[in-house]
KEKOLMI-363312 format. One line per field, with one value per atom (N, C-alpha, C): residue number from 1; residue in three letters; x, y, z. Coordinates in steps of 0.1 Angstrom, whole numbers, plus 5000, padded with zeros to 4 digits. Layout:
BEGIN
num <- [NUM ...]
residuo <- [ALA ...]
c1 <- [X ...]
c2 <- [Y ...]
c3 <- [Z ...]
! end
This chain:
BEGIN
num <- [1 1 1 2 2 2 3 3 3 4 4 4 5 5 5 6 6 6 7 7 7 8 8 8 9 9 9 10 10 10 11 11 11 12 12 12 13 13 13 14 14 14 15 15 15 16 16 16 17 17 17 18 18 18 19 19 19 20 20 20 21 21 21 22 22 22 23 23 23 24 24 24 25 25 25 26 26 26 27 27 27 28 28 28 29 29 29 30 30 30 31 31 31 32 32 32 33 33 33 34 34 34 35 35 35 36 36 36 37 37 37 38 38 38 39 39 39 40 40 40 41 41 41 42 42 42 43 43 43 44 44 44 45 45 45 46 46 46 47 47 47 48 48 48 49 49 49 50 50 50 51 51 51 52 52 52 53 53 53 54 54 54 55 55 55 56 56 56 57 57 57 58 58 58 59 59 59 60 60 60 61 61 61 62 62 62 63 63 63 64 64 64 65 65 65 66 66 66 67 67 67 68 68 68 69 69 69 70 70 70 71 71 71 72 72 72 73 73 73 74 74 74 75 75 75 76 76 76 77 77 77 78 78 78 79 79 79 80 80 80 81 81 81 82 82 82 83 83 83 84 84 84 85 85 85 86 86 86 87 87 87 88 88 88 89 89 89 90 90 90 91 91 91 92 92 92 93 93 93 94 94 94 95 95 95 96 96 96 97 97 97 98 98 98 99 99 99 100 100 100 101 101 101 102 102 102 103 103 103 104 104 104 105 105 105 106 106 106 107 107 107 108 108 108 109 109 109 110 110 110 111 111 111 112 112 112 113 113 113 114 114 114 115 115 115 116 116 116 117 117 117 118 118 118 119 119 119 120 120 120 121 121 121 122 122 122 123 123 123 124 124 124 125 125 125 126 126 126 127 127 127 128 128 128 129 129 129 130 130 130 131 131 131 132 132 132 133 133 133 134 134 134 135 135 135 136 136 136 137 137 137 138 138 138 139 139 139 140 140 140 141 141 141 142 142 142 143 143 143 144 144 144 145 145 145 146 146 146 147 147 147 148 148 148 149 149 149 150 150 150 151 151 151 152 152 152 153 153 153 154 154 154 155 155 155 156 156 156 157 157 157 158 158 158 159 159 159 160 160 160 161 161 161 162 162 162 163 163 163 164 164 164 165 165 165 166 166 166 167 167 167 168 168 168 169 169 169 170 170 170 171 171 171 172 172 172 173 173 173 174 174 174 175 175 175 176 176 176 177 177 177 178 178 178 179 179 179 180 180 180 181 181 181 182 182 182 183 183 183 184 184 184 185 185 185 186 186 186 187 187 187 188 188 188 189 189 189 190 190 190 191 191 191 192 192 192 193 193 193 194 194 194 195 195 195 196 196 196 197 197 197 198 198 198 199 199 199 200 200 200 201 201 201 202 202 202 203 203 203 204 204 204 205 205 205 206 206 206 207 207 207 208 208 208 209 209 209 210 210 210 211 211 211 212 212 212 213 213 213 214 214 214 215 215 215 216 216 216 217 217 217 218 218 218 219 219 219 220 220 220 221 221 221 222 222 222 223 223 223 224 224 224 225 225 225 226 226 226 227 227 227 228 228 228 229 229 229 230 230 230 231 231 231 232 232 232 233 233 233 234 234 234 235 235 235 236 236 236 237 237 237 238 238 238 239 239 239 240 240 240 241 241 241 242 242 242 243 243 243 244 244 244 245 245 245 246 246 246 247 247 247 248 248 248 249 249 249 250 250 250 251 251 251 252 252 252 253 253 253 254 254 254 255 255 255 256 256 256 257 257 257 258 258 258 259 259 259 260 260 260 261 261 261 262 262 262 263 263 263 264 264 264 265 265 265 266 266 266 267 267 267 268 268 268 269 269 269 270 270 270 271 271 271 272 272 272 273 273 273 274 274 274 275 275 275 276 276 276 277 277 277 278 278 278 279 279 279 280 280 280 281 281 281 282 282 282 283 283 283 284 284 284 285 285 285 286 286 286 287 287 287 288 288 288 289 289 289 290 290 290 291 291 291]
residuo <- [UNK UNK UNK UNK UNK UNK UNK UNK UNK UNK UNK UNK UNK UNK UNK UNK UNK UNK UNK UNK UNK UNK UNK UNK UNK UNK UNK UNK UNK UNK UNK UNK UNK UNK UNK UNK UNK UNK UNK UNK UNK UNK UNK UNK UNK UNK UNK UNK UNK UNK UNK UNK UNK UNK UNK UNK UNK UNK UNK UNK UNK UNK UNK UNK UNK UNK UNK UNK UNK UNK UNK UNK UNK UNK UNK UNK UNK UNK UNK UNK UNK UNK UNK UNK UNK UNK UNK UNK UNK UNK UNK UNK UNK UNK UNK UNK UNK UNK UNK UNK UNK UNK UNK UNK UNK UNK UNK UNK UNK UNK UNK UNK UNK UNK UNK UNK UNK UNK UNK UNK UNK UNK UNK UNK UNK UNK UNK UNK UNK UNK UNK UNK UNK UNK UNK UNK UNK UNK UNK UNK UNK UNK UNK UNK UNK UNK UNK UNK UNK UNK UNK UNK UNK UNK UNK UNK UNK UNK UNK UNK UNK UNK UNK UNK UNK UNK UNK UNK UNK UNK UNK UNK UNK UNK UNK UNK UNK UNK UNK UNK UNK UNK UNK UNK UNK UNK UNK UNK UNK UNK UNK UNK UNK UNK UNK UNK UNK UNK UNK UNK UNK UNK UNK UNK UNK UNK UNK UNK UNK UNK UNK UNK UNK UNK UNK UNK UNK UNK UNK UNK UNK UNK UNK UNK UNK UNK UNK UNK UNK UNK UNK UNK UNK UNK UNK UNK UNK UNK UNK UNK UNK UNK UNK UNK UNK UNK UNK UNK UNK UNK UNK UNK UNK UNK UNK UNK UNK UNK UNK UNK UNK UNK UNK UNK UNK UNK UNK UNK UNK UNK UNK UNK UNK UNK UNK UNK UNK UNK UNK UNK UNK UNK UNK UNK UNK UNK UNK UNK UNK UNK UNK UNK UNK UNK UNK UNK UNK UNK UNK UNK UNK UNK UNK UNK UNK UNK UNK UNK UNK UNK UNK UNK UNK UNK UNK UNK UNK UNK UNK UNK UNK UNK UNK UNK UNK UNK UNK UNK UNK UNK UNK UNK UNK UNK UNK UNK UNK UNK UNK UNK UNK UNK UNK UNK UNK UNK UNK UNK UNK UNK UNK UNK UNK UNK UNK UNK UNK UNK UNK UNK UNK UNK UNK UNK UNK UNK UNK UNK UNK UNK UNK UNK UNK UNK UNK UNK UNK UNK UNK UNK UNK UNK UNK UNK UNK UNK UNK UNK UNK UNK UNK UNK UNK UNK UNK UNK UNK UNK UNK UNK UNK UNK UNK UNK UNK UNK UNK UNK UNK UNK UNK UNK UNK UNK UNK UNK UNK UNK UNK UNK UNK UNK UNK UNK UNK UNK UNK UNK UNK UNK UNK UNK UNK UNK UNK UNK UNK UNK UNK UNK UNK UNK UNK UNK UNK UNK UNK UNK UNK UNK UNK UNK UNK UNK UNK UNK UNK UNK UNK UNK UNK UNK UNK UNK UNK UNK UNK UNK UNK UNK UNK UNK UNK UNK UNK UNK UNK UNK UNK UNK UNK UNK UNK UNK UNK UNK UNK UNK UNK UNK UNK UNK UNK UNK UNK UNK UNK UNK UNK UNK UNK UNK UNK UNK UNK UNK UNK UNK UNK UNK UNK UNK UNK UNK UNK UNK UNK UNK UNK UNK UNK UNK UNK UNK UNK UNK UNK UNK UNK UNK UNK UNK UNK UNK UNK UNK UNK UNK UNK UNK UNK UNK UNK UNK UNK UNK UNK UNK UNK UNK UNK UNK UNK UNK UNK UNK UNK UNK UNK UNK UNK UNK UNK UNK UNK UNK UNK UNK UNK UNK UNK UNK UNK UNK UNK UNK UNK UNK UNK UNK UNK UNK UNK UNK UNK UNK UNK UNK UNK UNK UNK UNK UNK UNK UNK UNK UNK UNK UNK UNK UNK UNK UNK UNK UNK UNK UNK UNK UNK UNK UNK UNK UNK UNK UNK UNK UNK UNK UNK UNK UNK UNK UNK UNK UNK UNK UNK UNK UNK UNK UNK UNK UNK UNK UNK UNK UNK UNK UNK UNK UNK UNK UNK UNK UNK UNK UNK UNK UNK UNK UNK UNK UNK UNK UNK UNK UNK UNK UNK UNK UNK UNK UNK UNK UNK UNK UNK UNK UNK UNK UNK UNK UNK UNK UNK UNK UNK UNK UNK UNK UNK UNK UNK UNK UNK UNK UNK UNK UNK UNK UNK UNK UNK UNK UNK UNK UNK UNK UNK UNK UNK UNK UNK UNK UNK UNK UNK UNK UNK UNK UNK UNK UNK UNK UNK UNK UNK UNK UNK UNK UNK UNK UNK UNK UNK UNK UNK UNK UNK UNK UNK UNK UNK UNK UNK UNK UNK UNK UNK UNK UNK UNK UNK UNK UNK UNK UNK UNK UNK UNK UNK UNK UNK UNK UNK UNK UNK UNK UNK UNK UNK UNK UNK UNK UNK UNK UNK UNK UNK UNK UNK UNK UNK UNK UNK UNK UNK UNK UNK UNK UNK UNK UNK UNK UNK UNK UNK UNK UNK UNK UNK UNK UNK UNK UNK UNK UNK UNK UNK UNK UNK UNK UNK UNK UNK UNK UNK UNK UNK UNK UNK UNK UNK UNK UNK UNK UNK UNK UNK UNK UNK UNK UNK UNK UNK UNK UNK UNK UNK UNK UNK UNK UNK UNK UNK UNK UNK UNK UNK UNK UNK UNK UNK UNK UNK UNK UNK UNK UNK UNK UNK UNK UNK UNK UNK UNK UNK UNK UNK UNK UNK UNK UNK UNK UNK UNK UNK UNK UNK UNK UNK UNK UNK]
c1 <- [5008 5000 5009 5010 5014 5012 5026 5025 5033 5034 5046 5049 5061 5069 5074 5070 5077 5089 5094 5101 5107 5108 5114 5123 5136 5142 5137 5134 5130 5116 5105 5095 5090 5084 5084 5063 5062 5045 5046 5033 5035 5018 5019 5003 5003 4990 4988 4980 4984 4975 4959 4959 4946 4936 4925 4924 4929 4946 4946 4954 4947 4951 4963 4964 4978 4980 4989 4997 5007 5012 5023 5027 5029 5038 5044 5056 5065 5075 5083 5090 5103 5116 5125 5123 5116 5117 5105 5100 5091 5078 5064 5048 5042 5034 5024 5010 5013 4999 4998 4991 4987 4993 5000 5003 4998 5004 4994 5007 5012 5019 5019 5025 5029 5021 5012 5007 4993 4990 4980 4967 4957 4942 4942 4938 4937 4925 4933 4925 4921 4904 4895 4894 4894 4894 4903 4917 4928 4933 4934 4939 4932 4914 4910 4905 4905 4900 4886 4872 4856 4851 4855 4846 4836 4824 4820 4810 4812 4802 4811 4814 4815 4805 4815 4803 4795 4781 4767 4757 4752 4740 4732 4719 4709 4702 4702 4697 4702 4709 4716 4707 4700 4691 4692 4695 4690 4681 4677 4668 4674 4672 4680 4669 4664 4655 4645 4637 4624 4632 4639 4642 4649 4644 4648 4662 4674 4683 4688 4692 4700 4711 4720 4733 4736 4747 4750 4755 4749 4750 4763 4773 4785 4790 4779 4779 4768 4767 4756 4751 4759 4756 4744 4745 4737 4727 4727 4723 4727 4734 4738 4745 4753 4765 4775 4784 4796 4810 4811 4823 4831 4816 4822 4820 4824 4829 4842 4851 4869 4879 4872 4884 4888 4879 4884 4888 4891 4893 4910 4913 4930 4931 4941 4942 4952 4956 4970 4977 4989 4999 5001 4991 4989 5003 5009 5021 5026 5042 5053 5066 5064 5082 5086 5101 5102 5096 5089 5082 5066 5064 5044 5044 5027 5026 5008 5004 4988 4982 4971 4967 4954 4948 4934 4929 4914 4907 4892 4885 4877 4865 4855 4842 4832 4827 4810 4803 4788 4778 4782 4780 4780 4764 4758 4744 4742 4729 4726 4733 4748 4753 4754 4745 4744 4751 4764 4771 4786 4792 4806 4817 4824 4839 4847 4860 4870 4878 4883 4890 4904 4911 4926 4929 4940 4943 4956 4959 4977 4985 4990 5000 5011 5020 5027 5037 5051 5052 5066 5071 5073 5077 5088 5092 5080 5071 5058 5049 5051 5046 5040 5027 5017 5006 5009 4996 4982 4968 4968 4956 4958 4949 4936 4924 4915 4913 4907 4898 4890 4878 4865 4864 4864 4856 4848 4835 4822 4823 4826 4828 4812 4802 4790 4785 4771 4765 4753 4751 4744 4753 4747 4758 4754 4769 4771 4769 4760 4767 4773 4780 4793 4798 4801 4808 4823 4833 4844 4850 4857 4861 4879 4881 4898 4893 4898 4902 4911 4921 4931 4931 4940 4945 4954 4955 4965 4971 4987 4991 5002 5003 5007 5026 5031 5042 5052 5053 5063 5050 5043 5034 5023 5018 5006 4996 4985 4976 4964 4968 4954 4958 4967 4973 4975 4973 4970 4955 4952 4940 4939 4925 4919 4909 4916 4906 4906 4890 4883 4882 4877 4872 4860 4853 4839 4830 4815 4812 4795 4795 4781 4784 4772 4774 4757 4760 4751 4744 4735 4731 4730 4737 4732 4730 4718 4713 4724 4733 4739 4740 4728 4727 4729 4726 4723 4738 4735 4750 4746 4735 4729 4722 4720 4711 4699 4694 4683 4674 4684 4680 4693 4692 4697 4710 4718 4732 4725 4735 4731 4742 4743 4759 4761 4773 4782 4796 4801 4809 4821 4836 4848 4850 4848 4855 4867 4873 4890 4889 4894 4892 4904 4907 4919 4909 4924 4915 4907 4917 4913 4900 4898 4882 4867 4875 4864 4862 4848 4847 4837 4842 4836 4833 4825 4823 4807 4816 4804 4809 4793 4799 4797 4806 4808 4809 4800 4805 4806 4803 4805 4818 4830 4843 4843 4850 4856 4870 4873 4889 4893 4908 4915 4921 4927 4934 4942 4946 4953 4945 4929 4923 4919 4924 4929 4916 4909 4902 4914 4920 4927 4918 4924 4920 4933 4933 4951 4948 4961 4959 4972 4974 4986 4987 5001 5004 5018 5022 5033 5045 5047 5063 5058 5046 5045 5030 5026 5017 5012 5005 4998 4988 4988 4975 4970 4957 4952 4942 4951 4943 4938 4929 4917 4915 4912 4904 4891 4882 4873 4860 4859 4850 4850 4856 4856 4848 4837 4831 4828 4834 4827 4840 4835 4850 4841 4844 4838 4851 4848 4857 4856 4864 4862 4875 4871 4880 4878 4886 4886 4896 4892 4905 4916 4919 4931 4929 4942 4946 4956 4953 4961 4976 4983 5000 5004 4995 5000 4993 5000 4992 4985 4971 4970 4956 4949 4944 4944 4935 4941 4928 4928 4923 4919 4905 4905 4898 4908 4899 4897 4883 4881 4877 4882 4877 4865 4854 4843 4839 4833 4830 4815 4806 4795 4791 4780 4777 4773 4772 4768 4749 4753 4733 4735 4742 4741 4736 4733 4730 4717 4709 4699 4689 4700 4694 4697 4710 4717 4725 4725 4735 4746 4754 4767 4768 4763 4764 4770 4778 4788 4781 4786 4779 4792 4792 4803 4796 4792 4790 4794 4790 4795 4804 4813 4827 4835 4829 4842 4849 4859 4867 4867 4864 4867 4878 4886 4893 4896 4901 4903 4911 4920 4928 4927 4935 4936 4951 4957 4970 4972 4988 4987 5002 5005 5021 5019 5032 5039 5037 5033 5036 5048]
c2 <- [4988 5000 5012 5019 5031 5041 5045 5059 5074 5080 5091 5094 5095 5101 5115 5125 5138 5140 5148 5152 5167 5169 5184 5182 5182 5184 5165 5167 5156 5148 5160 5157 5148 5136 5126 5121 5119 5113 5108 5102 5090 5092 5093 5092 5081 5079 5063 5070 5065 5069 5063 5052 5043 5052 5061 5074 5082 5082 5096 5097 5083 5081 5083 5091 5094 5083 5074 5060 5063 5078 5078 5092 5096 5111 5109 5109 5112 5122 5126 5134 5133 5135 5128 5108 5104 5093 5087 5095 5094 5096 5086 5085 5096 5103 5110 5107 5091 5092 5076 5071 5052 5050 5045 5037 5024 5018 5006 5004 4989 4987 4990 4991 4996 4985 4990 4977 4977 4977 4973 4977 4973 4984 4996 5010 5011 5010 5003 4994 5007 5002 5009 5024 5029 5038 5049 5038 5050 5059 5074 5086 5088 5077 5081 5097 5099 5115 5112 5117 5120 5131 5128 5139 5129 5135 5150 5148 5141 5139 5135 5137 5127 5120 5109 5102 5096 5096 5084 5096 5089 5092 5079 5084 5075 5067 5056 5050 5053 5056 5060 5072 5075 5087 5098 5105 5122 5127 5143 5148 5163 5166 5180 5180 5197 5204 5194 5188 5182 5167 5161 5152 5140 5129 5117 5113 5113 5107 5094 5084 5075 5068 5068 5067 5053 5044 5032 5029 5021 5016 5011 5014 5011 5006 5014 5002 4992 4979 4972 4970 4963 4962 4977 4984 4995 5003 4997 5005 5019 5025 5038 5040 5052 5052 5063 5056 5058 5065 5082 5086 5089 5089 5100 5088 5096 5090 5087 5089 5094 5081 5074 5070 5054 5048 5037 5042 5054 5056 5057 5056 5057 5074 5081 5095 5095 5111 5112 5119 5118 5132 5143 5157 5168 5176 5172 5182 5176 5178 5169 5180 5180 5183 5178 5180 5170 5172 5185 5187 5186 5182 5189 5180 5170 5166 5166 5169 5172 5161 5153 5141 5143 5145 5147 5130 5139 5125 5133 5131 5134 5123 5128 5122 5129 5116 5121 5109 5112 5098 5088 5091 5080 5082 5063 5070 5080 5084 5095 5102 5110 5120 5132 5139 5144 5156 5158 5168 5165 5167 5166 5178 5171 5179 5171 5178 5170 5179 5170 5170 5170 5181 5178 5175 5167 5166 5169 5181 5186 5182 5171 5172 5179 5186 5193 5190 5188 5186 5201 5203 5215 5213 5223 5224 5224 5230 5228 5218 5203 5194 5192 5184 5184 5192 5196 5206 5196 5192 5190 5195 5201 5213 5204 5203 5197 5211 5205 5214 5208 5213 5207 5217 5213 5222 5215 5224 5219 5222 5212 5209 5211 5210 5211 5224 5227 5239 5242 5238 5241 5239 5246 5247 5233 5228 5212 5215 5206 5206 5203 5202 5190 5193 5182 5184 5173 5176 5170 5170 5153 5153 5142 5138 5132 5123 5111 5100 5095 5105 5103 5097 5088 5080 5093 5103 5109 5100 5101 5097 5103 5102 5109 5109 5106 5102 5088 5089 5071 5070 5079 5082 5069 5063 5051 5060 5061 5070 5067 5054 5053 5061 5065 5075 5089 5092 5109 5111 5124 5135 5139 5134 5139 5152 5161 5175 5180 5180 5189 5201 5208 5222 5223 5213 5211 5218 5224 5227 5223 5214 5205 5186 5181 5168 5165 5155 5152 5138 5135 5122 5109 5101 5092 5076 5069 5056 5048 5039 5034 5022 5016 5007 5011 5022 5028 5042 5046 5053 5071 5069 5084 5091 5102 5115 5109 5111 5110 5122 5135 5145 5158 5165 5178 5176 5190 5188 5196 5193 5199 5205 5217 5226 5209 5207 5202 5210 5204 5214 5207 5215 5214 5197 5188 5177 5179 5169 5169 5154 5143 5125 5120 5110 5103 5095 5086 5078 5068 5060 5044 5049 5060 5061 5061 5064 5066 5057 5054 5042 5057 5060 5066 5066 5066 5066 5078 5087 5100 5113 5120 5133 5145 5154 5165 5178 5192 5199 5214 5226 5236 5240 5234 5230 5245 5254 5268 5267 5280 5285 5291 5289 5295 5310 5321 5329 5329 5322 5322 5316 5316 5314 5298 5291 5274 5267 5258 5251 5238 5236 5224 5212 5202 5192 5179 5180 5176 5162 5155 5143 5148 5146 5151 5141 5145 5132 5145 5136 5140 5148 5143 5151 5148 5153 5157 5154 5153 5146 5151 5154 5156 5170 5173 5187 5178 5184 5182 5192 5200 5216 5217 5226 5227 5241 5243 5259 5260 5269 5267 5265 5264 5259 5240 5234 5222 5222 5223 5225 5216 5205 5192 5180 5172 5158 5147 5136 5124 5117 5113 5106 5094 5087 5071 5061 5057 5050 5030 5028 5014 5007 4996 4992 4983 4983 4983 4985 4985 4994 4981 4974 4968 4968 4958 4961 4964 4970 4974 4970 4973 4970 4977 4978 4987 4994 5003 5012 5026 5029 5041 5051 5059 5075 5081 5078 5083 5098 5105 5121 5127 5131 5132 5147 5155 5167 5168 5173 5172 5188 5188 5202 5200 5191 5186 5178 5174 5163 5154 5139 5133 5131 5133 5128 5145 5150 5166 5166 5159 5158 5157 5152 5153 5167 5169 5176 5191 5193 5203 5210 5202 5213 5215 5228 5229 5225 5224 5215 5228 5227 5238 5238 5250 5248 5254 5250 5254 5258 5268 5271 5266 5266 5261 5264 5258 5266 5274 5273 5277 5266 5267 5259 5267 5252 5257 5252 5257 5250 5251 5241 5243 5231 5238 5226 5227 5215 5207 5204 5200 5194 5187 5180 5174 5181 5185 5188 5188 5181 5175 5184 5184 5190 5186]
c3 <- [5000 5000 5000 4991 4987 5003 5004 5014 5011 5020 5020 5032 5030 5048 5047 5055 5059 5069 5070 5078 5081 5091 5094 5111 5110 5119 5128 5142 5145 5145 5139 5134 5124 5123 5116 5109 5099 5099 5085 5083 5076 5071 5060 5054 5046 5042 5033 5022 5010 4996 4997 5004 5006 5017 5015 5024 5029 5028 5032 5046 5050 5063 5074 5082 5095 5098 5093 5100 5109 5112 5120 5124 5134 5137 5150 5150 5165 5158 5172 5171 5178 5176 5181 5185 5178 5176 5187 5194 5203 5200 5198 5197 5197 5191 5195 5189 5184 5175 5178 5180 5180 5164 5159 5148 5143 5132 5124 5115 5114 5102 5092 5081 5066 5057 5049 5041 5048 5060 5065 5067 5069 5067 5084 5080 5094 5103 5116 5122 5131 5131 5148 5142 5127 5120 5119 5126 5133 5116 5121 5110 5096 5101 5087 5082 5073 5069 5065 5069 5073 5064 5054 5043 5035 5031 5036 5040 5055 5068 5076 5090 5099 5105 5114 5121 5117 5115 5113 5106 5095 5090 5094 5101 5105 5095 5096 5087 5077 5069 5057 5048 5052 5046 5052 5043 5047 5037 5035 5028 5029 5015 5010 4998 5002 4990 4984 4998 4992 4987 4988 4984 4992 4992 4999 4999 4998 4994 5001 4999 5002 4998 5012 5006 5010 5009 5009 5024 5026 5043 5040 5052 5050 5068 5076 5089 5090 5086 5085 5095 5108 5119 5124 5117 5127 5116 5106 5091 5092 5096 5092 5079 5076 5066 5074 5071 5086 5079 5084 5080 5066 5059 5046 5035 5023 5015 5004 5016 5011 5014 5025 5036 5026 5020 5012 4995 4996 4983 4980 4971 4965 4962 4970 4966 4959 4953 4946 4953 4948 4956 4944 4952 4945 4942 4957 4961 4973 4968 4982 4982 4990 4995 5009 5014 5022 5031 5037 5051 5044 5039 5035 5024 5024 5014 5013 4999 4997 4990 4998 4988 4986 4976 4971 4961 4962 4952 4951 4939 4938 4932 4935 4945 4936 4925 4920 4913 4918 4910 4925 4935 4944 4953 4952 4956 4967 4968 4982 4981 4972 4972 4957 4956 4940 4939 4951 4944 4941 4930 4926 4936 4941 4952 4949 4952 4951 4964 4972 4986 4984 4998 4996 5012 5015 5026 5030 5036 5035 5047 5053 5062 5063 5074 5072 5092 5087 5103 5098 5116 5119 5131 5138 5150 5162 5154 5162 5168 5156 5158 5140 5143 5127 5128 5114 5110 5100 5103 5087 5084 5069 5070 5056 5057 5052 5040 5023 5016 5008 5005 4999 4988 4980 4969 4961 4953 4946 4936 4927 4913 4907 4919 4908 4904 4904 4898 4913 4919 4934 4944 4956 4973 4977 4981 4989 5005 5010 5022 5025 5038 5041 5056 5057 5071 5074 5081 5077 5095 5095 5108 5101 5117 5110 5125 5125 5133 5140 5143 5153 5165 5172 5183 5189 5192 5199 5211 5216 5222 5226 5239 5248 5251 5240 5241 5247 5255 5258 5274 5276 5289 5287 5297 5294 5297 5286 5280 5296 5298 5308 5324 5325 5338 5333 5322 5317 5320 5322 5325 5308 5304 5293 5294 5290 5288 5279 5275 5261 5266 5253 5249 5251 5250 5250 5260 5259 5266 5267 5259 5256 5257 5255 5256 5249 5236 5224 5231 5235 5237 5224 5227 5215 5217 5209 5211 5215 5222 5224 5215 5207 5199 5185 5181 5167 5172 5176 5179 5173 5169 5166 5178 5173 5181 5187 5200 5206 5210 5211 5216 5214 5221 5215 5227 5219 5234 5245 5250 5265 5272 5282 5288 5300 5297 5308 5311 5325 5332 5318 5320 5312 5317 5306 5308 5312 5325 5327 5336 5330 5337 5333 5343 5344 5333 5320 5313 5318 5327 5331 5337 5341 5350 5341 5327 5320 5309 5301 5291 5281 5268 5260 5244 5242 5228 5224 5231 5232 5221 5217 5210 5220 5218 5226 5219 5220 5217 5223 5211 5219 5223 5213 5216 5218 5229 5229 5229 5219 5218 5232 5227 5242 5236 5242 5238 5225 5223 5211 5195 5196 5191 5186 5191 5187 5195 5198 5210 5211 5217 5226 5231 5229 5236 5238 5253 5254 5267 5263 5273 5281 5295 5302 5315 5315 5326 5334 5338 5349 5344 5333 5327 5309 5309 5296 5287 5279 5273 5259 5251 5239 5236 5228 5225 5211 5213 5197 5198 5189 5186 5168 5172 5159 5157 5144 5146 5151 5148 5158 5151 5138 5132 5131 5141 5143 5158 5165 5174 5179 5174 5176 5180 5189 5189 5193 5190 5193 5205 5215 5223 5221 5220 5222 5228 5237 5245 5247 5235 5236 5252 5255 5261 5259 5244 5236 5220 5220 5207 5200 5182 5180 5178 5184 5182 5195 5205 5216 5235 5241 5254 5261 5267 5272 5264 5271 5257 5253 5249 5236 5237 5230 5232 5218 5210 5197 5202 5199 5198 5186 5184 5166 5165 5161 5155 5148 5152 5137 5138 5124 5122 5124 5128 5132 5139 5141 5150 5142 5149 5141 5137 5125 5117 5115 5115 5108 5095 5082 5071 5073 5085 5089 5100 5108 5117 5113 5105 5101 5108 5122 5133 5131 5126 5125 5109 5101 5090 5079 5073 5065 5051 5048 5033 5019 5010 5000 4990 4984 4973 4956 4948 4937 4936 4934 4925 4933 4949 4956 4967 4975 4979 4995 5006 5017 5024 5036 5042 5058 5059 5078 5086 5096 5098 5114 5121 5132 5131 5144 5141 5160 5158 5173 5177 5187 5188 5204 5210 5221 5229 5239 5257 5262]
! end
């Protein structure tokens, strides 16, 4: 399976042509991301890219301008359609150099979806850490909706993730069917999430994500002598938590923190749900860098 590797100074990441997908970023040779062998599918949806929906469409239908649409169930178990339609596709490399590489693919005639985009996905690492900056543009002749999230395992460096304090941005909490995994009801204000992992079991959406001073919303795992940030702009208002208790290849478990620029069934409810105009091109990025 086709990839590319960046580098800048001790900054290291690893994308896959097969979605797009973050297979890798440390820095000085040290984790900040759950990893997945070379060649291999990624597992537990680790570093997929979520265009142009995150999360679940209920029952695989939504409805735009009077019209039924249905798209292809792709979680059977739950009939929903789960996470876009990018992440099993083959992209290209738009643009590489040795620190930054841009992999697009474009996307038209797929059922339940009648508008033509073509997506870029730019990794970029840096004394700072990784940047990666998402763009949608509508190749058709009417406004797309869309909403776009990323799949990351952040990880907390050589730290065991289940003895770090996980704290969001968030300042809501989405209720959803635990069976069907969608919306039940609306968010609701909860106090600032801050939990030692091991204490907690989640596969919740959260939003209302607020920026800090420096305009960014944060969402960071921290332990004793160091830990992780996973910062967003602030039109990503949204993260899904999910806390398996293990992660393949490794011991122990792991920490998916997902950026979304919506909640999930947004194609349905519309909350947060973005809109692109014909023929123009949007963008917006997230990235993870070291404590």
């Amino acid at each position: 399976m086709a990839e590319t590797e960046i580098r800048f100074g001790g900054a290291r990441a690893v994308a896959t042509h097969h979605g797009a997908a973050l297979r890798l970023f440390e820095f000085d040779d040290v984790p900040y991301l759950e990893t997945f062998p070379a060649g291999e599918q990624p597992p537990m949806g680790s570093g997929a890219v979520l265009v142009p929906w995150p999360n679940r469409v209920a029952g695989a239908v939504w409805h735009h301008d009077g019209e039924e649409l249905r798209l292809d169930v792709t979680e059977p178990a739950r009939g929903n359609a789960s996470h876009g339609l990018v992440r099993r596709e083959t992209w290209e490399v738009a643009e590489r150099a040795d620190d930054t590489v841009t992999l697009a693919v474009t996307v038209d005639g797929r059922p339940g979806w009648p508008f033509p985009f073509r997506t870029t996905t730019t990794y970029t690492v840096s004394a700072a850490g990784l940047t990666v900056t998402h763009g949608v543009e509508n190749l058709g002749e009417r406004p797309m909706p869309f909403g776009v999230g990323a799949h990351p395992y952040p990880r907390p460096g050589r730290l065991d993730v289940d003895d770090c304090v996980l704290t969001l941005a968030a300042t809501t909490h989405l209720p959803l069917d635990p069976e069907r995994m969608v919306p039940t009801g609306s968010a609701t204000p909860v106090p600032r999430f801050s939990r030692v992992v091991r204490e907690v079991t989640l596969d919740d959406a959260f939003g209302g994500c607020a920026p800090e001073s420096d305009g960014l919303v944060h969402h960071t795992l921290r332990g004793g002598s160091g830990g992780v940030d996973l910062w967003a702009d602030p039109v990503f208002r949204w993260v899904q938590v999910y806390t398996p208790d293990s992660f393949p290849g490794r011991e122990g478990g792991a920490v998916a923190v997902e950026p979304m620029t919506c909640p999930p069934d947004a194609l349905n409810s519309g909350v947060d749900l973005l809109v692109v105009d014909a023929g123009a091109r949007w963008t917006g990025s997230w990235g993870i860098s070291p404590i």
